[in-house]
C-alpha positions in Angstrom: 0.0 0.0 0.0 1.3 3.6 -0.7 0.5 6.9 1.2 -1.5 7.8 -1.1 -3.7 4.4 -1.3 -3.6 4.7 2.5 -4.9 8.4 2.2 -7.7 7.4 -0.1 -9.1 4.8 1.9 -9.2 6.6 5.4 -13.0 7.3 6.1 -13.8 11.8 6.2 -13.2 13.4 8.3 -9.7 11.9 9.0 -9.2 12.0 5.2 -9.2 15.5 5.4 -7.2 15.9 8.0 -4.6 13.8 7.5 -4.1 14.9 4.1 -3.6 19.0 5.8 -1.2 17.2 8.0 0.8 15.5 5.2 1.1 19.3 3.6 2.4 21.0 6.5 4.9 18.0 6.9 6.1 18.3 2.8 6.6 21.9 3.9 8.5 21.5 7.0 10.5 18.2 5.5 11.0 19.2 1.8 13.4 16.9 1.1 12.3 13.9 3.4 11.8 11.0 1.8 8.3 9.7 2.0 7.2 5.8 2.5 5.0 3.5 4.6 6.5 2.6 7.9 5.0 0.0 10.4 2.0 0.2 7.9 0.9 4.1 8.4 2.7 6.7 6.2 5.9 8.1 7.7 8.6 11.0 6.6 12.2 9.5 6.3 15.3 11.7 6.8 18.5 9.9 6.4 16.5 6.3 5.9 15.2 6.9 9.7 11.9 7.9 10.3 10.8 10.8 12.0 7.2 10.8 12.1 4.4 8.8 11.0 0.8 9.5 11.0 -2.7 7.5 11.2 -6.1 7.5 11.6 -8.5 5.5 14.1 -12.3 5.2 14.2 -12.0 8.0 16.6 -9.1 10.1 16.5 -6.2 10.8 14.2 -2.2 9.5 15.6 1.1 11.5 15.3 4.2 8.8 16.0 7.2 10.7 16.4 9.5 7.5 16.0 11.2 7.9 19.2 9.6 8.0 22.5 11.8 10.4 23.9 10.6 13.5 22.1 7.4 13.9 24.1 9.5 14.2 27.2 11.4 17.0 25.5 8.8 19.3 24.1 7.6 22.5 26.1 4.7 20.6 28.0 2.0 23.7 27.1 2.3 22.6 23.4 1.5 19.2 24.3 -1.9 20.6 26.5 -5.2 19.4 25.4 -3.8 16.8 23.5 -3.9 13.0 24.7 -0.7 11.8 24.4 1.6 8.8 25.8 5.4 8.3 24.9 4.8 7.1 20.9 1.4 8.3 20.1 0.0 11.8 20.2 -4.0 11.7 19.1 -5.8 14.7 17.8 -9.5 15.3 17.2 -10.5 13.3 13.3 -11.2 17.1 12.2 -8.5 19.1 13.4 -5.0 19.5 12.2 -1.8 19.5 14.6 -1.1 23.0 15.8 2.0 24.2 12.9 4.5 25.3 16.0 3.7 21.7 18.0 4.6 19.7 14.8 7.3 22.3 13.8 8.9 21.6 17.5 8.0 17.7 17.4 10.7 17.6 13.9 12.9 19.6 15.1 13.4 17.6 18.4 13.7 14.1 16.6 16.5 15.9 13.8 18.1 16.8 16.5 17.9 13.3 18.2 19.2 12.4 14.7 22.0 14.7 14.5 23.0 13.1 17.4 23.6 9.9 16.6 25.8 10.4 14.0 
């Protein structure tokens, strides 16, 4: 299955959404490669992934690929979300807020950077 077969077959209004979330990611990760990972589409940056997104019945999913990054973001960007170490859900019609993903790549490059 590709992203976009994935995209095509998730139910509205997480269709929608998800497709709003893909954009802002391009934007943020121009030159990330993007695949399936784990069976949910994913943006790669040096063959690692650094965040994956889904849809449930009743909310949409942001994976940031490493459960360390919610334990490094600013808590108040994380508020009103419900969230554990690997999974951050968001309402079926509502995007991520631009400066929480924005923050969310930023901390898992820099987790990349790192291990190099």
């Amino acid at each position: 299955m590709t992203v976009d077969e994935y995209l095509d077959a998730a139910p509205e209004p997480q269709r929608t959404t998800l497709r709003a979330l893909r954009a802002m990611l391009l934007s943020f990760l121009p030159d990330a490669e993007e695949a399936m990972s784990y069976g949910v589409p994913a943006f790669k940056v040096r063959s690692k992934a650094v965040v994956g997104y889904a849809h449930a019945k009743r909310h949409c999913s942001y994976f940031p690929h490493s459960g360390a990054v919610f334990s490094i973001v600013e808590p108040e960007l994380l508020e009103g979300y419900d969230w554990s170490n690997g999974t951050l859900r968001f309402p079926v019609d509502q995007v991520l807020d631009e400066p929480l993903v924005r923050r969310l790549i930023d901390i898992r490059i820099a987790m990349l950077d790192k291990e190099q």
